[in-house]
N, C-alpha and C positions, 0 to 999 in steps of 0.2 A: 020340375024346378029348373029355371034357368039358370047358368053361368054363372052371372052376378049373383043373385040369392045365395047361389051353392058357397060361393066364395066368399060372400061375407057370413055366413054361418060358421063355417070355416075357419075362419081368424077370429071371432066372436069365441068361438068354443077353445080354441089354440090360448087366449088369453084369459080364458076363465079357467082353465086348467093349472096355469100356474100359481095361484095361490091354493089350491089344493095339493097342489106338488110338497108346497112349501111347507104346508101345514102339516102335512105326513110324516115328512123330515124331521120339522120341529118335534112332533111327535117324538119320533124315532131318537133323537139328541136325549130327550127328557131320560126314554129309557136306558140310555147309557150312561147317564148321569148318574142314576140308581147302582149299578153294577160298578162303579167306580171309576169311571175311565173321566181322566181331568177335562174338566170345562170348556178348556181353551183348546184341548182337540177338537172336542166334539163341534164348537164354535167354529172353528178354519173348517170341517167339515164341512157343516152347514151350510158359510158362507161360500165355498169353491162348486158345490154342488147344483144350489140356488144360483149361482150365475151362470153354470151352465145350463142350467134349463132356460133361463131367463134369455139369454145372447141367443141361443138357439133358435127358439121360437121370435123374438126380434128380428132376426138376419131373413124369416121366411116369410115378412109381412111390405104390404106397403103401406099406405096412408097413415093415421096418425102412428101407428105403432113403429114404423120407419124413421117416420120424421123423429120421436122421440128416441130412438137408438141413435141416431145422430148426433142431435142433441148431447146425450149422455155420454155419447163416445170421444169428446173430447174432452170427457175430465177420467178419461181411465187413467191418463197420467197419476191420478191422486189416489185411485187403489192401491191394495195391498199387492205386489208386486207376485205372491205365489197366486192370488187372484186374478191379477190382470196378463200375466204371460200366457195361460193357454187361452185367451179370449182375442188377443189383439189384432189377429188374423180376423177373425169373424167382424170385429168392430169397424177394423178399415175395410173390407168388402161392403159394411151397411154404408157408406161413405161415397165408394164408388158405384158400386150396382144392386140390379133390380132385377126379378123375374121379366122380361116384358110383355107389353101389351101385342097381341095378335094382330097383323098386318091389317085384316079387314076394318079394326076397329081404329086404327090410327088412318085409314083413308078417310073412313066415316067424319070421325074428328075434323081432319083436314077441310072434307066439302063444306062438313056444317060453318066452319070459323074462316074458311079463306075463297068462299064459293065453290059450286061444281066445275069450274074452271082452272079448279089449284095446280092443275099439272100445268096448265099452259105458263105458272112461274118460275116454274124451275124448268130448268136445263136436263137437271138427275137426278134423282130422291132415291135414298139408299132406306130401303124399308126394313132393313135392321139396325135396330138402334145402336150410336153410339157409346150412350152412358144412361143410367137410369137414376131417378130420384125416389124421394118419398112421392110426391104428387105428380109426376109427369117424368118424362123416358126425351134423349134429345136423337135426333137423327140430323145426319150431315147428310147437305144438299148444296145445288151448285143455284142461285139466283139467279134467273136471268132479267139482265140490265140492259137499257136502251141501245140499238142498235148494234152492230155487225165488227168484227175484225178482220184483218186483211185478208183470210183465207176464206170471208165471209160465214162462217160461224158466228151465233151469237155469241155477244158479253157476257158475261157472268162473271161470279165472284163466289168462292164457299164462303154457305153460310152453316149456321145451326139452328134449326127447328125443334125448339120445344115444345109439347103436347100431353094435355093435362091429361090424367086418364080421368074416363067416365066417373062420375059418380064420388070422385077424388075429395069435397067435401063432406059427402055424408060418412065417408072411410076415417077421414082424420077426426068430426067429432065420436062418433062411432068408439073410435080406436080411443082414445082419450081418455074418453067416460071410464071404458074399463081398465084401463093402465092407473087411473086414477085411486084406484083400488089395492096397487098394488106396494104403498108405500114401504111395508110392514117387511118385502123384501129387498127391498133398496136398503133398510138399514140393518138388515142380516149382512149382506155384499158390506157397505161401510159404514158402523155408527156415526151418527151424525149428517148422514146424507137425506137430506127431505127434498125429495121430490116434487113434492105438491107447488112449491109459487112456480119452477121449472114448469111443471103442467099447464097453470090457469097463466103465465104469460104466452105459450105456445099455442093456445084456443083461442087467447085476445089477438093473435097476428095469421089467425089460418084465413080468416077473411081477406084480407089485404096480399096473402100469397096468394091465395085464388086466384086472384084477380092480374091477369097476366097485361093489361095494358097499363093499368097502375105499377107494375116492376118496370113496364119499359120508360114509364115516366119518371120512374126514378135512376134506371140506367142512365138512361140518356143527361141526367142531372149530374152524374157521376162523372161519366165520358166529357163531358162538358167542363167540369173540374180538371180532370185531368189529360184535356187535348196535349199531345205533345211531351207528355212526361217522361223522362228519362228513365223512371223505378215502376212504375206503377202504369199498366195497360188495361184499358176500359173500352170490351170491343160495342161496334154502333150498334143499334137498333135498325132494321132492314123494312121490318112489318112488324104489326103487334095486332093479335084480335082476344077478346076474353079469356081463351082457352089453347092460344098459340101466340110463341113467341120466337120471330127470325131474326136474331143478330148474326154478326161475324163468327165465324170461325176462330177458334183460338188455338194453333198449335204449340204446347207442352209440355212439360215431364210434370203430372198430378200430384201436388205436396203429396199424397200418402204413399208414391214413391221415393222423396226425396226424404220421409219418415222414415221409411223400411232401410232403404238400401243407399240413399244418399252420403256423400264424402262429408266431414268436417266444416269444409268451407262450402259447400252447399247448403248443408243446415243453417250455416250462421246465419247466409245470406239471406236465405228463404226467414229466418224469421226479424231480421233488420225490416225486411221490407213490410211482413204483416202487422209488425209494432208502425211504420211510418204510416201505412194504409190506415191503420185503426183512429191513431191519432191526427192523421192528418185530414180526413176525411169530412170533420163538423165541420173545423173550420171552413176549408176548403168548397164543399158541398153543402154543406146546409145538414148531412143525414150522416146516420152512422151505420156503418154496415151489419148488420145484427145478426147474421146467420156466420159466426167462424166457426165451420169445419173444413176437413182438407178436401173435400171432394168440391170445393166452391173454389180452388187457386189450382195456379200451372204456374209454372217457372218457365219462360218463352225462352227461346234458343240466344237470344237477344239481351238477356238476363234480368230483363223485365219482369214484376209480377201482374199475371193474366187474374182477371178475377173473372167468375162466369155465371153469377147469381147471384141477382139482383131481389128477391123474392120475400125478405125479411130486412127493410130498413128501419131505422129510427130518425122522424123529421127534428133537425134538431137547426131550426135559422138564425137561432144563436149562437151556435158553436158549442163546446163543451162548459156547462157550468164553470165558472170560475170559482168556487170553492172549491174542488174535488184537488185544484192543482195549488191552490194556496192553502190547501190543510196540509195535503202530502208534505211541501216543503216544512212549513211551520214544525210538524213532527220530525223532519230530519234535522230540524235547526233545535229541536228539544225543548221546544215551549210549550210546554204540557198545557199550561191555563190557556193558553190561546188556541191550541188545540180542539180544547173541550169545550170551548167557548164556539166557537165556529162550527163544531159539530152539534150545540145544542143549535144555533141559531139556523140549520137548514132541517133539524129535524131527528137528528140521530138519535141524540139523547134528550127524553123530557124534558121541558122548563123548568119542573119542580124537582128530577131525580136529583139527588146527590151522588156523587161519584166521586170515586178514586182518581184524580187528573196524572198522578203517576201511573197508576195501573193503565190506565186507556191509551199512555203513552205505549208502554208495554206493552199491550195488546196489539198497536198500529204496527212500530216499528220492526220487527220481525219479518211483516207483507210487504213493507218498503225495502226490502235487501236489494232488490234486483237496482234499484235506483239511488241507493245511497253511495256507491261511486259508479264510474263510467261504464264501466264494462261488467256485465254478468252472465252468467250461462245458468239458464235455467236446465234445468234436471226434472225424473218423475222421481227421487229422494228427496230431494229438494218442496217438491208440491208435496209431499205422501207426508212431508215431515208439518209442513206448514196445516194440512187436513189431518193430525192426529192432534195437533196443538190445539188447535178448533176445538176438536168433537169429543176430546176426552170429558169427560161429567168430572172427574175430578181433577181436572188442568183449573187453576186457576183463571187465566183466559178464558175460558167458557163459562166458567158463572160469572163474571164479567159482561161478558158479550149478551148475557141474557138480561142488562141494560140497556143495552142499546135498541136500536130501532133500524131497518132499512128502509126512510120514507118510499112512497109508491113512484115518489118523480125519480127515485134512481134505481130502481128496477131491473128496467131493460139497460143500463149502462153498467149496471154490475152485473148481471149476466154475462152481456157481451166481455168484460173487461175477465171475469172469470175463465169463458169459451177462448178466450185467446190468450192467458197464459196458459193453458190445458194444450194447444197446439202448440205453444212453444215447448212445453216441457217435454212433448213427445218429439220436438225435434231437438229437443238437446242445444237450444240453439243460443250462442253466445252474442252479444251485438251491443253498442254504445245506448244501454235503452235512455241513460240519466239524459242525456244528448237533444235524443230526438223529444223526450217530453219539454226539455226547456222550451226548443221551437214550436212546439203545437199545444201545449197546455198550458189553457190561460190559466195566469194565478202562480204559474209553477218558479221561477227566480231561482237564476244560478243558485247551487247550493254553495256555501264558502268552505 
């Protein structure tokens, strides 16, 4: 058996294991159910137990099954705090790193995508990786660029080379497939968490991550938006081949430093700048940046925010729907009917449902905290409060909400807008957000 076979049987079997883990536990709950012992232990059991198996076996895979701990590890903010404290270590490592790939096999890589001649590009190629992803591991290298310096040494410039691992497709649908199976412990961890649209929108964008000259055509769209910015740093594109990708180098302190161990006034800043990026980015660029976890930013010495992955965007050439920011306000201003009226007309709620226009006010308004005056600091009590409000079966808001609809055209923009209050709550991070949405979200109108 080769390598690869071994290793993808290997994570095949690591993730078929965990619903039988699961199912043993439950088991095991039932019977102490019988002997008396109350519910709601045996339940934080469960759930503490099943995340550690689950985080465990995540933090030791790549392909889809990485990519999806990623994913998911920006909403640990919304767990239950005895839950999510002995995991968040694990969670920010799936963020930052990867087992890596074996020096021979990233040469290989190299000749096939940048010719047998690939060394004569570089200057220096450090054949241990810098950072590692779910699809592909980066190594820092020195570019060499036209002609000589005065000591007559060639030019160069560090870059960073990105390099997909073999096979990095068949791993993420692979991984998927069976992850997809695993809903039943996602809402052991937290009632109300479904997993599944999370899944099938992550399979409809592994195609377009793949594809690394299509990320550089969007960097470069990005970098193009924000030549010369004063907040916001978008390093070039160097080279791009299907399965390699050289931009600049970006030196940084990696948001899930400035999570763990960052000052006050580091946090805020760091998350002023990812609400400006998020929101400013349709307009500006045409696309929205769709992949927010913290292993995608740096905070530059400069106090710029570095982005470094380009790999999951949203073409959006019109910029942000203008309903999304002329409903928010409408709900801050308390016009319930106009409200419901604006969200039947893009699709939320039926033509025909009838509906509570107070309720649905109450339902909205709670999510708009952050926005209804200038300054707010997000918290994981704060989000854990708003995800128990949701998912209770018996919160009135939730049989509520099981009127409504998420049309498909807002999808990926509620994801993302979810993925990036998930990192601010894990930064704790305080910032003028009512501010920045006046300026960049159409629809949105001082609030009085």
């Amino acid at each position: 058996m080769t390598d690869i076979p071994r290793r993808a049987v290997s994570r095949t079997a690591k993730l078929a294991a965990l619903p039988l883990g699961f199912a043993g536990r439950t088991v095991l709950g039932m019977g102490k159910r019988v002997t008396g012992i109350a519910s709601d232990v045996i339940s934080a059991e469960i759930q503490q137990r099943t995340a550690e198996q689950l985080f465990s076996v995540l933090g030791q895979l790549k392909g889809g099954a990485m990519k999806f701990g990623q994913a998911l590890s920006v909403f640990e903010a919304a767990l239950p705090e005895e839950i999510a404290a002995p995991y968040r270590q694990a969670l920010t490592k799936l963020q930052e790193a990867a087992p890596p790939l074996p020096v021979a096999s990233v040469h290989k890589v190299l000749a096939e995508q940048l010719g047998p001649d690939w060394r004569d590009r570089f200057v220096e190629f450090n054949d241990v990786p810098a950072a590692a992803a779910s699809i592909g591991q980066v190594h820092r290298a020195r570019w060499r660029e036209p002609g000589f310096d005065e000591s007559g040494a060639p030019n160069s410039r560090d870059v960073a080379v990105k390099i997909q691992y073999p096979g990095a497709g068949e791993a993420l649908l692979s991984d998927l497939k069976q992850l997809s199976r695993l809903g039943g412990m996602f809402r052991a961890i937290q009632p109300g968490l479904d997993v599944k649209p999370l899944l099938v929108e992550l399979r409809e964008r592994i195609t377009e991550e793949l594809d690394y000259e299509l990320e550089a055509e969007s960097q470069r769209a990005f970098a193009e938006a924000y030549a010369d910015d004063p907040e916001i740093y978008i390093p070039q594109v160097i080279n791009a081949a299907p399965r390699v990708l050289v931009t600049e180098w970006v030196t940084g302190t990696p948001l899930a430093d400035i999570i763990r161990e960052g000052t006050e006034e580091e946090r805020d800043e760091a998350g002023r700048l990812m609400a400006t990026l998020h929101l400013s980015a349709p307009q500006r660029a045409g696309l929205l940046h769709a992949d927010p976890h913290p292993g995608n930013f740096r905070m530059l010495p400069d106090g710029r925010l570095g982005v470094i992955d380009f790999g999951a965007v949203a073409r959006m050439p019109e910029g942000t729907p203008e309903p999304i920011g002329r409903i928010a306000a409408l709900a801050l201003r308390g016009d319930a009917d106009e409200v419901v009226a604006g969200l039947r007309s893009e699709g939320f709620i039926g033509a025909t449902e009838e509906i509570d226009a107070e309720g649905v006010l109450d339902f909205i308004r709670p999510m708009l905290e952050p926005i209804a005056a200038d300054g707010f600091r997000f918290t994981r009590a704060w989000l854990r409060g708003e995800a128990g409000r949701l998912a209770s079966p018996r919160s009135p808001t939730y049989q509520l909400s099981r009127q409504l609809n998420l049309p498909p055209s807002y999808l990926l923009i509620h994801r993302v807008t979810l993925g990036s209050i998930g990192v601010l709550c894990q930064l704790e991070a305080k910032a003028p957000y009512r501010s920045i949405l006046e300026r960049w979200l159409p629809g949105f109108a001082p609030v009085a």
